[in-house]
SEKEFI-272454 format. One record per residue (C-alpha): residue number from 1; residue in three letters; chain; x, y, z. Coordinates in steps of 0.05 Angstrom, whole numbers. Example, Ala and Ser with C-alpha at 12.3 -4.5 7.8 and 13.67 -1.06 7.14 Angstrom:
! SEKEFI-272454
 resi resn chain      u      v      w
    1  ALA     A    246    -90    156
    2  SER     A    273    -21    143
! end
This chain:
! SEKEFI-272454
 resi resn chain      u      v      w
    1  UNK     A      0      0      0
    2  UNK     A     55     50     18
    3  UNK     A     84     42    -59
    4  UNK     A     18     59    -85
    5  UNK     A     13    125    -51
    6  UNK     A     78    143    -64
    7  UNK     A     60    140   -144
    8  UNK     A      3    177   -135
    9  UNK     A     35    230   -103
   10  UNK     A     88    227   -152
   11  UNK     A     39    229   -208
   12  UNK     A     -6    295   -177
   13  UNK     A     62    326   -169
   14  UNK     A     78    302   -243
   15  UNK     A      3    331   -260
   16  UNK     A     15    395   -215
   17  UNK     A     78    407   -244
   18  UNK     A     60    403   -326
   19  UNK     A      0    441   -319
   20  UNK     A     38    502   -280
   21  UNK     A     91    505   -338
   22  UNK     A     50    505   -389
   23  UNK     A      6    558   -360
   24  UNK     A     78    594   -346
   25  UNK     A     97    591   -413
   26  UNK     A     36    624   -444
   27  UNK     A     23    688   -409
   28  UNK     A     60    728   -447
   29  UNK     A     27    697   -515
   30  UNK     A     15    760   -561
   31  UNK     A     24    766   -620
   32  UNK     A     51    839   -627
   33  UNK     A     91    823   -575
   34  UNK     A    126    762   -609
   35  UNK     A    117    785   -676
   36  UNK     A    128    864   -677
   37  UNK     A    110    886   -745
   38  UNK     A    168    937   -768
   39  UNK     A    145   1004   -798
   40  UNK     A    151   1001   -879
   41  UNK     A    155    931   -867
   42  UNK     A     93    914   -914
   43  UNK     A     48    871   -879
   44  UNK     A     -6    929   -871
   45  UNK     A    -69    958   -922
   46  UNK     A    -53   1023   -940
   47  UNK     A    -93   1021   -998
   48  UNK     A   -158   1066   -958
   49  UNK     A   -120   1103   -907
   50  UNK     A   -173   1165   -901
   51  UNK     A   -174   1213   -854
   52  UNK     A   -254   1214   -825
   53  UNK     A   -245   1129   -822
   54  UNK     A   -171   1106   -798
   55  UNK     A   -130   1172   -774
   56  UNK     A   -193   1204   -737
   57  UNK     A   -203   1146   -696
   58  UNK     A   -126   1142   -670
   59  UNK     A   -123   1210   -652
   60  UNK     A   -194   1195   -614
   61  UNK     A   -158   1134   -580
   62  UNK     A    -88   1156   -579
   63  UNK     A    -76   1231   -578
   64  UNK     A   -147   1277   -562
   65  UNK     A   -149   1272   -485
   66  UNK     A    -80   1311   -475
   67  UNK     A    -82   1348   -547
   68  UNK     A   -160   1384   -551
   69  UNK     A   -181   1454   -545
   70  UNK     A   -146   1516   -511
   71  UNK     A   -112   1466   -459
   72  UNK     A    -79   1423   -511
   73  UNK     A    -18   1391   -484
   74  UNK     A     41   1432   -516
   75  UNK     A     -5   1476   -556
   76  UNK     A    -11   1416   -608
   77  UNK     A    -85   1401   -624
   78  UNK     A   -113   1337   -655
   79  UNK     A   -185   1332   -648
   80  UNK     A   -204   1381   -713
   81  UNK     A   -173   1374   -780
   82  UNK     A   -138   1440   -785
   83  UNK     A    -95   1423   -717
   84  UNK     A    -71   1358   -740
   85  UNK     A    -61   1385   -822
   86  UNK     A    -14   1432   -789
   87  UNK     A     31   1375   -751
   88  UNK     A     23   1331   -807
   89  UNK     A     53   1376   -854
   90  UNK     A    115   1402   -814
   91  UNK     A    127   1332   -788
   92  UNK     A    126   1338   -713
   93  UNK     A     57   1286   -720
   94  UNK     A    100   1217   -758
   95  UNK     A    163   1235   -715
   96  UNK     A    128   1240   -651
   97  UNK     A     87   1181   -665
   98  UNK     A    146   1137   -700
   99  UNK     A    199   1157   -633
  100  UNK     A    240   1199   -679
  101  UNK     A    300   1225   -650
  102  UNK     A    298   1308   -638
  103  UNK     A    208   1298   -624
  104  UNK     A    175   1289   -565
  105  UNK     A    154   1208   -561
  106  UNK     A     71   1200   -566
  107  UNK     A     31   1179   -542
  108  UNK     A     61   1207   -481
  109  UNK     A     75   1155   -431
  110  UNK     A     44   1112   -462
  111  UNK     A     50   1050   -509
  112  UNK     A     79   1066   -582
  113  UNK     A     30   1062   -632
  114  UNK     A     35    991   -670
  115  UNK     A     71    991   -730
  116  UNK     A     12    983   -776
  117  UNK     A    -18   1046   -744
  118  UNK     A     47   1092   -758
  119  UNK     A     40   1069   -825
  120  UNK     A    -27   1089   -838
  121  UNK     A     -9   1155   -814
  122  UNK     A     55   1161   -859
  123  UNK     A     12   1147   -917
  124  UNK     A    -39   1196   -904
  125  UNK     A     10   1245   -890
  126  UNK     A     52   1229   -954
  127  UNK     A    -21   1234   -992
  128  UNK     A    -23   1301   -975
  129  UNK     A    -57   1296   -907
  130  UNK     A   -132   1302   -939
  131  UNK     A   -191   1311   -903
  132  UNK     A   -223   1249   -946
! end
């Protein structure tokens, strides 16, 4: 009798032991994580980058709550066309948002925009930064 508990205690800890490294090595399963796209890399549409339905939305998500209004966080505004033409144009908006060296990093303590996402704003920018 005493073998037979030992090898079921020696399979739970077997049992116990699998199941916690497996679960281990999974939490960090992301795929942006593992698989960072690289800006200009090609694995993103840009064929319908539009302002009003893919560069509106970031700056709703991203960039609005620190850059809208008389407040706006370094007197750079995002939330209307005419403040983000203006930073799209001179350049501050793809070098903030890419981490170029000599701009401020943004979103501000936050998470860099994906890859995919700095793209679609380098192409609308490069189209002329239309309000399409």
């Amino acid at each position: 009798m005493g073998n037979r508990i030992i090898k079921q205690i020696f399979l739970q800890f077997m049992l116990l032991s699998t199941l916690t490294l497996l679960t281990a090595a999974c939490y960090r399963d992301n795929a942006e994580e593992l698989y960072p796209q690289v800006p200009g890399s090609g694995n993103c549409d840009l064929s319908n980058v539009t302002y009003q339905a893919t560069i509106a939305p970031v700056m709703v998500s991203s960039c609005n709550s620190c850059h809208t209004g008389a407040s706006a966080s370094g007197g750079v505004i995002t939330n209307t066309y005419e403040g983000l033409k203006s930073i799209a144009l001179n350049g501050k908006l793809y070098g903030a948002v890419s981490h170029n060296s000599g701009y401020s990093p943004m979103p501000q303590n936050g998470n860099k925009l994906d890859a995919c996402t700095i793209d679609k704003i380098k192409a609308w920018i490069d189209a002329g930064a239309l309000q399409n």
